[in-house]
C-alpha positions in Angstrom: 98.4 79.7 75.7 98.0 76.2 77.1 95.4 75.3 79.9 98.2 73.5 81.6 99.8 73.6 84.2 104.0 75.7 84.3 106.5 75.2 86.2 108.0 78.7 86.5 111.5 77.5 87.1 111.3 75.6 83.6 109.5 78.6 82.0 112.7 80.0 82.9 115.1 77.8 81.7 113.3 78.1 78.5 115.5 81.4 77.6 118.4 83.6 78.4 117.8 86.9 77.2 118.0 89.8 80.0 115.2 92.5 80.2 112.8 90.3 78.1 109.7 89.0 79.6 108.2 85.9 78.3 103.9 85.6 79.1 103.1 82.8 80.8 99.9 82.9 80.6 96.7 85.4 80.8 94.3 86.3 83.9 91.6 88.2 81.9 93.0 91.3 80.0 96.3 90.8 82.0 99.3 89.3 81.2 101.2 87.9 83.9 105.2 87.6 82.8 108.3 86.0 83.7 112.0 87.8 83.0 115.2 87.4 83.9 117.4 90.6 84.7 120.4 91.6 85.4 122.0 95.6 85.3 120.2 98.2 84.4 116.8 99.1 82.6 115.2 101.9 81.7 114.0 105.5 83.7 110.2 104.8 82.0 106.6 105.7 83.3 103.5 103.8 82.6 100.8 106.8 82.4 97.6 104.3 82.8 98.7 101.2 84.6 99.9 99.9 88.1 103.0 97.6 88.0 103.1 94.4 90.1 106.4 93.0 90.4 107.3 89.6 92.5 111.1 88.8 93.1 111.1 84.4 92.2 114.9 84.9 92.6 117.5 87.1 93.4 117.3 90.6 94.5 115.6 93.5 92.4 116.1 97.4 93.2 113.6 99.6 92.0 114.3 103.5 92.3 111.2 105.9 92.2 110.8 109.4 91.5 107.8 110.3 93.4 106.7 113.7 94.5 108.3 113.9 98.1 112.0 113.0 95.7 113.9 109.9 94.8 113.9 106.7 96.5 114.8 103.5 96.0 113.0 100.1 97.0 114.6 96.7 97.2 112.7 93.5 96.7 114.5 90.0 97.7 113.1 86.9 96.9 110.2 86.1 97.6 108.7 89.6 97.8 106.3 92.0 95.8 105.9 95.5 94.8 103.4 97.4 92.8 104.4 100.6 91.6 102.1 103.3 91.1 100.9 104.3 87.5 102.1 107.6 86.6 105.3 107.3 88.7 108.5 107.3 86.9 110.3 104.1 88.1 113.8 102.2 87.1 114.3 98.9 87.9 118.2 96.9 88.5 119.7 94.3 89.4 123.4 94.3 90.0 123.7 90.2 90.8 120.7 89.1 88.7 117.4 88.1 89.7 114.3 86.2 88.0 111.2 88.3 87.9 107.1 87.4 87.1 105.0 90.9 86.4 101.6 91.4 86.2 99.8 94.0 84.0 97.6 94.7 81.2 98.0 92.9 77.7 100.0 94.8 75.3 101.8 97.0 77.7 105.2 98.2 76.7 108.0 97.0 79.0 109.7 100.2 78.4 106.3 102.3 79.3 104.5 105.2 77.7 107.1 107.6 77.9 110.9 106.6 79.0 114.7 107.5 78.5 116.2 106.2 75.7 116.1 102.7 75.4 119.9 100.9 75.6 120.8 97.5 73.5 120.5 95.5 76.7 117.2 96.0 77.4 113.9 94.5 75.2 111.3 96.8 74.2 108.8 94.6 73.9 104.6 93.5 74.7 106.1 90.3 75.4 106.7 87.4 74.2 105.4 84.3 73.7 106.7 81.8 76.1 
């Protein structure tokens, strides 16, 4: 990781992969990542961590299954979101959209427990930018 300043826009342009979030850079035991998405991800739940999502671009749905039923939130640019450890979450984005998330190093993109995991979509830690 470089003590230098990043422009996210050219972080980016960097890659094109969907559902594949690239680390930026580190805030103490957190990584904070960039993706770009598009469609579908996963149903998946992260039993031990929040999720902070912020919209750079685009317009992101995320549907919940919380204990009062289903829902679905939708972030457009510009705006943030932290789901809830524990809750069971899926993410989309029928036009596309360019994402950053923030959460602790090592954590699975896909969760500790999720549906099966489709071609389209990166199980991955992250990766380096």
């Amino acid at each position: 990781m470089s003590n230098e300043p990043l422009a996210l826009h050219q972080a980016l342009a960097s890659f094109d992969a969907l559902w594949s979030p690239r680390i930026v850079t580190r805030v103490n035991d957190y990584d904070v990542r960039v993706a770009k998405v598009g469609g579908e991800h996963v149903w998946h739940v992260h039993d031990h961590t929040d999720e902070f999502f912020l919209v750079l671009d685009g317009e992101l749905d995320i549907s919940l299954r919380e204990a009062g039923g289903e829902r679905t939130v939708t972030l457009a640019t510009g705006s943030v979101f932290t789901v809830p450890r524990g809750t069971e979450h899926k993410p989309s984005s029928p036009s596309g959209a360019s994402i950053l998330v923030f959460e602790p190093s090592g954590t699975l993109s896909v969760g500790d427990r999720h549906d099966e995991v489709p071609a389209h979509v990166d199980a991955t830690t992250g990766h380096a930018l």
